[in-house]
C-alpha positions as CSV (number, residue, x, y, z in Angstrom):
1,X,74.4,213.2,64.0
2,X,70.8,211.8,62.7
3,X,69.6,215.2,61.8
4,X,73.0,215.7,59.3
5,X,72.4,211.8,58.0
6,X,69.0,212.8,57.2
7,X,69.9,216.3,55.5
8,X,72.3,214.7,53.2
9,X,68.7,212.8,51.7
10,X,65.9,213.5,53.4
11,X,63.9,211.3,51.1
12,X,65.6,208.2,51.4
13,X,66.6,208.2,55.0
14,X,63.0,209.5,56.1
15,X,61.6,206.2,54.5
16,X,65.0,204.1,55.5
17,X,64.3,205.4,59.2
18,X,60.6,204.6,59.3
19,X,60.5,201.9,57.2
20,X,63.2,200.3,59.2
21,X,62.0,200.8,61.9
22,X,58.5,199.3,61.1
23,X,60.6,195.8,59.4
24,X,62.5,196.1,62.7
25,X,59.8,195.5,65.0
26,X,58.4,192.8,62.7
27,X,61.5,190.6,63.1
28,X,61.7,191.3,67.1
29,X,58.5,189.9,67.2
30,X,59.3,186.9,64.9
31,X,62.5,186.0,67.5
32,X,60.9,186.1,70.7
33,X,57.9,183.8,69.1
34,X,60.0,181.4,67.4
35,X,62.7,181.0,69.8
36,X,59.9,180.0,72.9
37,X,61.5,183.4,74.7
38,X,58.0,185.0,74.7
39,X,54.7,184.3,72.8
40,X,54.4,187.9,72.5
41,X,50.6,188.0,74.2
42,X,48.7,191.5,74.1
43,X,51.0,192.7,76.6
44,X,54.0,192.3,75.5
45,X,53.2,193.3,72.2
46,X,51.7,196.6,73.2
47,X,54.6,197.2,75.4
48,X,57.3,196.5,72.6
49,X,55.0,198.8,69.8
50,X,55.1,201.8,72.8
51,X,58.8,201.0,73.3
52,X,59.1,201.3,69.7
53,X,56.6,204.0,69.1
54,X,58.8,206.4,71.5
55,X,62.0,205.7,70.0
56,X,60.4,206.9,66.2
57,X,58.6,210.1,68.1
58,X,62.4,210.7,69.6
59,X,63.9,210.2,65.7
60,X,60.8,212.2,64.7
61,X,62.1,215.2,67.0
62,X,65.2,214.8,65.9
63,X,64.1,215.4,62.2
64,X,61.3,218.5,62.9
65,X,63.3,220.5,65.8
66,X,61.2,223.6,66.8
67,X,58.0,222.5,64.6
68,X,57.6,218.9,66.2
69,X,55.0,220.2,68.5
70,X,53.0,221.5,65.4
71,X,52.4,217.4,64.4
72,X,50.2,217.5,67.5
73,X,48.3,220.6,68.3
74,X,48.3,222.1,65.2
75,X,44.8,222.9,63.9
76,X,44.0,220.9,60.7
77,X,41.4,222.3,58.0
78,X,37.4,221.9,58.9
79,X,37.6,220.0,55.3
80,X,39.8,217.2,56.8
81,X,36.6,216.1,57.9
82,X,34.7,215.8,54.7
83,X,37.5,213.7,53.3
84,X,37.2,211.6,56.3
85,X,33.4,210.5,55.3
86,X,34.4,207.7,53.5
87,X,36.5,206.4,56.9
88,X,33.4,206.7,58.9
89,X,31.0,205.1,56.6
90,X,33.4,201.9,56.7
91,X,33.2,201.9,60.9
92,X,29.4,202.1,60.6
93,X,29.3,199.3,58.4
94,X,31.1,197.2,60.8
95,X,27.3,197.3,62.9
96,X,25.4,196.2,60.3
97,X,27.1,192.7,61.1
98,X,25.1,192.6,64.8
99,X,21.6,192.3,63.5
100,X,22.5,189.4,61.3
101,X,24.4,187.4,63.8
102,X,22.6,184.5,65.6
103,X,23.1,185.8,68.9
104,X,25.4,188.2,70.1
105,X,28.0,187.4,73.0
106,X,29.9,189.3,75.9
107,X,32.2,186.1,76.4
108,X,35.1,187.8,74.8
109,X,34.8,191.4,76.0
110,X,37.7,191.1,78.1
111,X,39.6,190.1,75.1
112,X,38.4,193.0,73.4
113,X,39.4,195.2,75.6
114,X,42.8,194.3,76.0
115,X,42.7,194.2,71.8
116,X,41.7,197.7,72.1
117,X,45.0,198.6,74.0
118,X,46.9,197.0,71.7
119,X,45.5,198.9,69.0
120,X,46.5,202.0,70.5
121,X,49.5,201.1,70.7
122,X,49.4,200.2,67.1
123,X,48.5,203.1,66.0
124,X,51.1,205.2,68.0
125,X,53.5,203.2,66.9
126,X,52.7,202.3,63.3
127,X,52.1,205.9,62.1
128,X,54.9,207.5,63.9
129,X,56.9,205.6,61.5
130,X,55.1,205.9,58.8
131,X,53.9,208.7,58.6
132,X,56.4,210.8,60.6
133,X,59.2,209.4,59.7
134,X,58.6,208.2,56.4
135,X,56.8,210.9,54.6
136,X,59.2,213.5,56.4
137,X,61.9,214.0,53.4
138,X,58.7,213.6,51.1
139,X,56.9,216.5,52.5
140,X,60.3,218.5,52.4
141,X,60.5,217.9,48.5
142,X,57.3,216.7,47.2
143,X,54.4,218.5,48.2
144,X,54.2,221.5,46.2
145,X,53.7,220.0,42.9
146,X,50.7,217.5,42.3
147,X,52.6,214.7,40.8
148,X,54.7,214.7,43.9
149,X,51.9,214.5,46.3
150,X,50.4,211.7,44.2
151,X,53.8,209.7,44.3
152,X,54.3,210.8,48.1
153,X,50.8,209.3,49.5
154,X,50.8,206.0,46.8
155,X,54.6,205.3,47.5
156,X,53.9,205.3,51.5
157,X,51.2,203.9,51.8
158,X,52.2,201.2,49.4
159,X,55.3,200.5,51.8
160,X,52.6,200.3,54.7
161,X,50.8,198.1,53.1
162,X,54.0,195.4,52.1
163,X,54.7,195.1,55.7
164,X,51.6,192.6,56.3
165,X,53.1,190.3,53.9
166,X,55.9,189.6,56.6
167,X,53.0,188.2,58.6
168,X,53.6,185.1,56.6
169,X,56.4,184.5,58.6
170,X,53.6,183.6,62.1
171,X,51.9,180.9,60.0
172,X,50.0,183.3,57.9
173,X,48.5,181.9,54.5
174,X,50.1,183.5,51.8
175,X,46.8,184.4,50.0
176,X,45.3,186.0,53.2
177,X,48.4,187.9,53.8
178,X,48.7,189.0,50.2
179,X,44.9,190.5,50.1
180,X,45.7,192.0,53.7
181,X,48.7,193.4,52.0
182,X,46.2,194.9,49.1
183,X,43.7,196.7,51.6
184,X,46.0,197.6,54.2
185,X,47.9,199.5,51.0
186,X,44.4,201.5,50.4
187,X,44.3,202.5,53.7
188,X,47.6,203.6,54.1
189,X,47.0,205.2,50.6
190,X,44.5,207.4,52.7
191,X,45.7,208.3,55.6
192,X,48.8,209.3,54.4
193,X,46.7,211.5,51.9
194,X,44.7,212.5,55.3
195,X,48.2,213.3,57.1
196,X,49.8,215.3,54.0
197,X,45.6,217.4,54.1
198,X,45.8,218.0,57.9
199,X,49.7,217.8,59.2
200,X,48.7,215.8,62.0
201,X,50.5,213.0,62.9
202,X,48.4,213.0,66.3
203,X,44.7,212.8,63.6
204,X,46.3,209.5,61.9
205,X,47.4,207.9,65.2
206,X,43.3,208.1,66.1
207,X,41.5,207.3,62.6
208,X,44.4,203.9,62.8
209,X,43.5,202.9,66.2
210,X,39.6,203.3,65.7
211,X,39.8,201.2,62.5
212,X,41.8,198.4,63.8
213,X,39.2,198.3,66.9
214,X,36.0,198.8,65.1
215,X,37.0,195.8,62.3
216,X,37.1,193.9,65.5
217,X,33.6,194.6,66.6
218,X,32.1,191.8,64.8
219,X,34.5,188.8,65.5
220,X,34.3,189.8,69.6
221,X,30.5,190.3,69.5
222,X,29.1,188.1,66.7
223,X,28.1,184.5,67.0
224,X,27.6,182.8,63.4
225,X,26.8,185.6,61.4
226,X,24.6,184.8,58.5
227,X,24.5,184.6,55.1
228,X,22.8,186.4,52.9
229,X,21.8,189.9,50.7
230,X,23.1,192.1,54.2
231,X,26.2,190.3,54.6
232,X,26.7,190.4,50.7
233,X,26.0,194.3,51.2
234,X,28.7,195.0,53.6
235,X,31.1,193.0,52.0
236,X,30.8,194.9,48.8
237,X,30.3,198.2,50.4
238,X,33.6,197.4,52.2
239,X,35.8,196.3,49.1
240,X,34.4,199.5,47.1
241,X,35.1,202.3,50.0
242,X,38.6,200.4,50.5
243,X,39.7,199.6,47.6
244,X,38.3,202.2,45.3
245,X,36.8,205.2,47.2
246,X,40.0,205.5,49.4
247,X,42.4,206.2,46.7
248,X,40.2,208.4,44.9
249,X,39.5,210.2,48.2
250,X,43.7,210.4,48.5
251,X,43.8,211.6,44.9
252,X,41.5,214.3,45.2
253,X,43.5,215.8,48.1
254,X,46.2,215.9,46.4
255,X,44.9,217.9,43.5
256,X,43.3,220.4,46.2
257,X,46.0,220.7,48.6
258,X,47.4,224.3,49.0
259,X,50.7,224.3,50.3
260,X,51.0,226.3,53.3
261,X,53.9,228.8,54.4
262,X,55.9,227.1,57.6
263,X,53.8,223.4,57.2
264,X,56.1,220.5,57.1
């Protein structure tokens, strides 16, 4: 039933299924909070994104049958890695904030670590949908000409991106949510470039998970980080790799990319 829904459009309903999906969870979360039925701690939450994560990877094998394997042991291009320079330049700077703190603290590791399982699950869940299901129709019909590959990567990660604004609804300020909204765009900008260069759903699960725990590095370890020309440093480094250098990166994939016989 799914898999004839989705051949009638694979386009629309690979972005209604993912991105629905994605909104879906957003709301659950929004109920149990705001109704006092559950503050939806670390635990729950990374329960309910696993819980969610397997139903997309279920709609995901609905959608790829007999090549569904492939979006997880499939050997990506050696060049993957190159692209992915950019990506592990922005962890590394995330270090450069321990030598300027005051003092560095283990007081929160505990907290860390159970963010870090959380992120996991984030990134299980969060590019199964997006990536999966999202860019599944887009792949189909999009990838073998260079405009479509440029509209494919900017229009989901764009859509990636839009979902933080809903984190207005848990007392977010507006502004904050609307630059989150901006740089979680870029990023989703590149990975889905990075997914569309490597076919692996299982590669953009792990680059997503290692961001979201290394940008936590230094709020867990850090105590008063100071001001100055380092901090300024990183801050700029940070904005140009994410807000410029990831997009071009995406871009430039796209004009290389070599469609492959029997790839999604």
């Amino acid at each position: 039933m799914i898999q004839k829904i989705y051949d009638k459009c694979p386009v629309l309903y690979g972005v209604l299924y993912g991105q629905g999906l994605l909104v879906f969870f957003v709301l659950l979360e929004y109920f149990l909070v705001s109704t006092g039925i559950s503050q939806c701690g670390v635990v729950t939450d990374s329960f309910i994104r696993i819980m969610f994560g397997i139903f997309a990877l279920i709609l995901m094998k609905k959608i790829y049958q007999d090549k569904f394997h492939m979006q997880f042991i499939a050997e990506f291009p050696k060049s993957t890695w190159l692209f992915a320079i950019p990506f592990f330049i922005y962890l590394g700077l995330q270090f450069l904030y321990l030598p300027i703190a005051e003092s560095l603290t283990t007081a929160y590791i505990s907290t860390f670590v159970l963010s870090c399982v959380q992120q996991l699950a984030t990134g299980f869940f969060e590019e199964t949908a997006s990536k999966g299901l999202v860019m599944s129709g887009m792949l189909q019909k999009w990838k073998r000409t260079v405009r479509g590959r440029i509209c494919m990567v900017f229009i989901s990660g764009i859509l990636f991106g839009t979902l933080h604004i809903i984190n207005v609804l848990f007392n977010g300020d507006i502004t904050s949510c609307l630059w989150q909204t901006l740089y979680s765009s870029a990023f989703g900008v590149f990975l889905a470039a990075i997914y569309l260069h490597s076919n692996s759903v299982l590669l953009c699960m792990i680059f997503h998970a290692i961001w979201d725990i290394f940008v936590r590095i230094p709020g867990n370890f850090c105590e008063n980080i100071q001001k100055g020309i380092i901090l300024d440093f990183i801050y700029s480094a940070q904005d140009i790799i994410n807000l410029g250098v990831f997009p071009l990166v995406a871009i430039l994939i796209c004009l290389k990319y070599k469609p492959m016989s029997g790839a999604n």
